[in-house]
N, C-alpha and C positions, 0 to 999 in steps of 0.2 A: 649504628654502623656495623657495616660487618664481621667476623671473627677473619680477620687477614690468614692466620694458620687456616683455617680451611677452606678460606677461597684460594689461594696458593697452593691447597693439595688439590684441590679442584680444580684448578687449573693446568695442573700436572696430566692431567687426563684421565675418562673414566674408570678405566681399571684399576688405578689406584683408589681413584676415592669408594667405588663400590667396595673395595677389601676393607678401610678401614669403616665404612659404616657396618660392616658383619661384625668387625671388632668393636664396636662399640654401639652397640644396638641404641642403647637408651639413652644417646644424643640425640639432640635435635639442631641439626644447623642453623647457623646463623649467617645467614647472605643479605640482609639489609642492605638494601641500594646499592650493591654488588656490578660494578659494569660485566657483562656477561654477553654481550654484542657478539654476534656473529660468531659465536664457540659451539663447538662439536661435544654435545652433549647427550649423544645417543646413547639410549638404557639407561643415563644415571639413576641412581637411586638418591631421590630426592624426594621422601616421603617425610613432610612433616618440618619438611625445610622453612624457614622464613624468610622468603624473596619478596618483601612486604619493598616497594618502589624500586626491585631493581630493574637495569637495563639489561632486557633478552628477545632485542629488535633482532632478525636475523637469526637466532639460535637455532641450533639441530637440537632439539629435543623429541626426536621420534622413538616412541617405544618406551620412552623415560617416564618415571613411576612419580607423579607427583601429587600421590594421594596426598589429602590432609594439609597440603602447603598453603601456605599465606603470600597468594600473588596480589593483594591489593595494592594497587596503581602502579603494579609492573607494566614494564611499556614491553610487550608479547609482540610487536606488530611484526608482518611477513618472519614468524617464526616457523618452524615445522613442529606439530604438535601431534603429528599422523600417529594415531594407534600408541597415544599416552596415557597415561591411565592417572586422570583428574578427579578421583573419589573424594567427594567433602572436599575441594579445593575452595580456597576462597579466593574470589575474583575481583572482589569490590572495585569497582572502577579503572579495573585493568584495561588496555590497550590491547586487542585481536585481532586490531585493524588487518588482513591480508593475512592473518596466520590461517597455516594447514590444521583444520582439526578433523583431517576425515578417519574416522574410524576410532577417535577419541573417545576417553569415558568418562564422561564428564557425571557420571551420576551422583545424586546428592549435591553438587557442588554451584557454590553462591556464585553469580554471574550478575550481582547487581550495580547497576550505573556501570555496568560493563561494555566496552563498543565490539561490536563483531563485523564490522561492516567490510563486506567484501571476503569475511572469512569462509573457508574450504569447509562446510559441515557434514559432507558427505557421509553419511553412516555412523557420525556421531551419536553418540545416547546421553539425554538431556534426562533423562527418567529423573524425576524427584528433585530435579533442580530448583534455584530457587533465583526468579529474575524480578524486574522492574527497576524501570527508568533507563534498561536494556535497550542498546541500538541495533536494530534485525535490520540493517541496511544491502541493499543489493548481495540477500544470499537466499542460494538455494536451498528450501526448507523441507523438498520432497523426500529424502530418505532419512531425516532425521530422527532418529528413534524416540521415544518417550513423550514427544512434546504433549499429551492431554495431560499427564499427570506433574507437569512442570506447574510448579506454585508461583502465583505474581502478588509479591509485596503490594505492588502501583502499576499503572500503564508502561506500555513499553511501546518504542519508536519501532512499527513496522514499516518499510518505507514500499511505496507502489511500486519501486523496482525490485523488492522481492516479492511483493503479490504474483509478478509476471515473470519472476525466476522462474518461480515455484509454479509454474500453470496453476496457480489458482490453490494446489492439493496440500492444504495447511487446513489442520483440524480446526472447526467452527470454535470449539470450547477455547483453544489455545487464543484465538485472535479476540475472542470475546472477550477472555478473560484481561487479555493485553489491552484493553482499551476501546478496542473498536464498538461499534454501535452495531447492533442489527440492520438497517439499513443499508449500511455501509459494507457488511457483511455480505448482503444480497447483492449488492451489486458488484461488488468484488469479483461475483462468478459469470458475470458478461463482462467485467476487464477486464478479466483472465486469458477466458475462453475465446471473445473475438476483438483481442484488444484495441485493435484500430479497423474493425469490418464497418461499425457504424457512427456517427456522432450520435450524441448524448444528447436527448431532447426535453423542455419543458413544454406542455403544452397550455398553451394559454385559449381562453373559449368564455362563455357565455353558459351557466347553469341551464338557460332552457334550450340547451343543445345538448345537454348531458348524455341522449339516447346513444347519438352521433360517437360522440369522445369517447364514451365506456369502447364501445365496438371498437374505433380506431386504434384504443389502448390496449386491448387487450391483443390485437391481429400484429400490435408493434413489436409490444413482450414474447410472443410468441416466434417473430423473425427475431429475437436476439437485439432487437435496438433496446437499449435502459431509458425510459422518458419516466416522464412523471405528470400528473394531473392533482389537480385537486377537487375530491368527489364530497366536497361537501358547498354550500352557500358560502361565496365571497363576501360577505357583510357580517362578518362574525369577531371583528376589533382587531386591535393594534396587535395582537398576541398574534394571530394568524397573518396578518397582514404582511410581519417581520419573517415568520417561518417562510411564506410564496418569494420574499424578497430572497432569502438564502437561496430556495431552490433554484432559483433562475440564474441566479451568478454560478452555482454549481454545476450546471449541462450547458455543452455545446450548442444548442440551437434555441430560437425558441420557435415552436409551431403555434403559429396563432389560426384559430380558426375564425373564418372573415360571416357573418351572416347576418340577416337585419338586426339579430338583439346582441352579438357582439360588438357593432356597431354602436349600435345605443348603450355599452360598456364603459365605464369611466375607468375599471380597474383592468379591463382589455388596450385601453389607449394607453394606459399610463407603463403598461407592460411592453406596447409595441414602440413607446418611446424609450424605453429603457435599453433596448433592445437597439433599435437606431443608435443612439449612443453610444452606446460600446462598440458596434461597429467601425463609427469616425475614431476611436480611441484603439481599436485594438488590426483596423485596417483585414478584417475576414468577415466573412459570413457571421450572419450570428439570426438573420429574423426568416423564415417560411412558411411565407403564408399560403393556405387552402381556402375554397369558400363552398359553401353549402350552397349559394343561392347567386343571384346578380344585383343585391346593392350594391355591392363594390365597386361596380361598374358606373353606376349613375350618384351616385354620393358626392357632396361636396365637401365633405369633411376633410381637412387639411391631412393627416398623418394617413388615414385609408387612401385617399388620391395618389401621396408619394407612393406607397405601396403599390397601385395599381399602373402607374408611369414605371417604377424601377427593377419592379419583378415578374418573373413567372410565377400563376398565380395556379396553386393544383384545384383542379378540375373536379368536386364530390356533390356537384349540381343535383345527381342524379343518383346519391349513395344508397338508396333503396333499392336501386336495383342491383342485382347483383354482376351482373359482369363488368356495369360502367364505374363499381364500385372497388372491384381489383381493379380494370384498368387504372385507378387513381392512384391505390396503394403502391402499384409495381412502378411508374411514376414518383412518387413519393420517396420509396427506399431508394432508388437509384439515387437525387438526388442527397440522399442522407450518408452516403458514400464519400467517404474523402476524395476520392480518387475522381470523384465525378459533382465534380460544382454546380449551382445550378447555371442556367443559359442566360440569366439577366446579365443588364451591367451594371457593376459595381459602381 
């Protein structure tokens, strides 16, 4: 519990308590679970304090010196924290839900199973801090100072609405080191950059069409669409089999490419069933198909016939050649556009 004599002088207001900490340098406060709600606490000198679970929801502490303090499981939420000086603070699973820390300095200071979500980090300096199990939730990470040299214990919750705070301009190391995946990483910089310009595609095909797809993929990555392929043989086991399943829940579309050997695909039908499904289940788009050639037209295959009755099917009959071959693509992005569905019915 806390020492009542000096949360009482504390509470008397900063002036006074700044004097008697001059007068007694080599205290260290004691504010344990201190209710401190909505108090005007600007410049105090609270170095070294122990506010280890108190309540400083609301609190003015702008400018306030709270090197060296033990805020673990203080509840900090929509506090003002603007231009305080947090050296070696400990944070352990503090509450910053909506607090101001722009221009905070927070260096050295432990931010672990800490929540910041929604917090003000505006020109904050994280230099040498020390996170993980840290909640980076819808905040802006662009002028935050230090972040390569911030140390992560364990992963930390970056949430996609600070991906898209932050346009994307969050150091590779930092988000690595917080848990993300390289992959994840790459694509991070097309959800950033054109966060809702294109859907997110998987491409589904037939290896001895591989010429076709390599081209298609690469002219996609190159307009900014994130899709994915798989450039090696489908017949490689259960291991690969579970990875193609992941990808495909993971992108907005799927592109199947339609041609006489994707056709004779078991792992192309099984995909464009997968694909139908989640449509009936999720009530959008989800399947677009292309065809190289015209079995799709004369096939009696159950699942290529619905496709050929229920959609617009793009047009790459003629992909060798080069102009009938943009005509396809410029076709293609447009529907890959949110904003421009395709002309089938649903």
């Amino acid at each position: 519990m806390a020492d009542q004599q000096q949360l009482d002088l504390l509470r008397q207001g900063v002036k006074d308590w700044n004097a008697w900490r001059k007068q007694h340098p080599g205290i260290r406060p004691d504010l344990r679970g201190a209710d401190l709600s909505n108090t005007d606490l600007r410049e105090a000198d609270l170095r070294e304090a122990n506010l280890r679970e108190a309540n400083l929801s609301g609190t003015s502490l702008k400018e306030a010196d709270l090197s060296l303090a033990n805020l673990s499981l203080a509840d900090l939420s929509r506090a003002d924290l603007s231009d305080a000086k947090l050296h070696s603070a400990i944070l352990d699973a503090t509450n910053l839900s909506d607090a101001n820390l722009s221009g905070a300095d927070l260096y050295g200071a432990v931010l672990y199973a800490a929540n910041l979500s929604r917090a003000n980090l505006s020109r904050a300096n994280l230099s040498g801090a020390v996170v993980g199990q840290t909640i980076f939730g819808s905040v802006d990470l662009r002028t935050v100072k230090g972040l390569v040299t911030v140390r992560h214990l364990s992963p930390s919750t970056i949430g996609t609405d600070t991906l898209l705070r932050s346009e994307g301009d969050i150091p590779e190391t930092f988000l690595r080191d917080a848990g993300l995946t390289d992959t994840f990483i790459t694509s991070t910089h097309s959800l950033t950059q054109n966060p809702i310009e294109y859907y997110t595609c998987f491409i589904s095909y037939s290896t001895k069409d591989r010429g076709f797809v390599e081209r298609l993929y690469a002219d996609l990555r190159a307009k900014g669409v994130r899709c994915w392929y798989a450039p090696v043989d489908l017949k490689t086991g259960e291991e690969f089999q579970r990875r193609i399943e992941e990808a495909i829940r993971s992108h907005d579309k799927l592109l199947v490419v339609l041609s006489e050997h994707s056709l004779n695909s078991i792992w192309v039908e099984n995909e464009v069933m997968a694909a139908l499904e989640r449509e009936q289940q999720q009530h959008k788009w989800v399947l677009f198909p292309i065809t190289l050639d015209e079995r799709v037209m004369q096939t009696s295959l159950p699942w290529a016939a619905t496709i050929r009755r229920t959609r617009h099917i793009g047009d790459f009959t003629c992909w060798k050649d080069h102009d009938a071959y943009q005509k396809g693509l410029e076709r293609l992005m447009r529907d890959l556009q949110p904003d421009h569905p395709p002309t089938s019915k649903f």
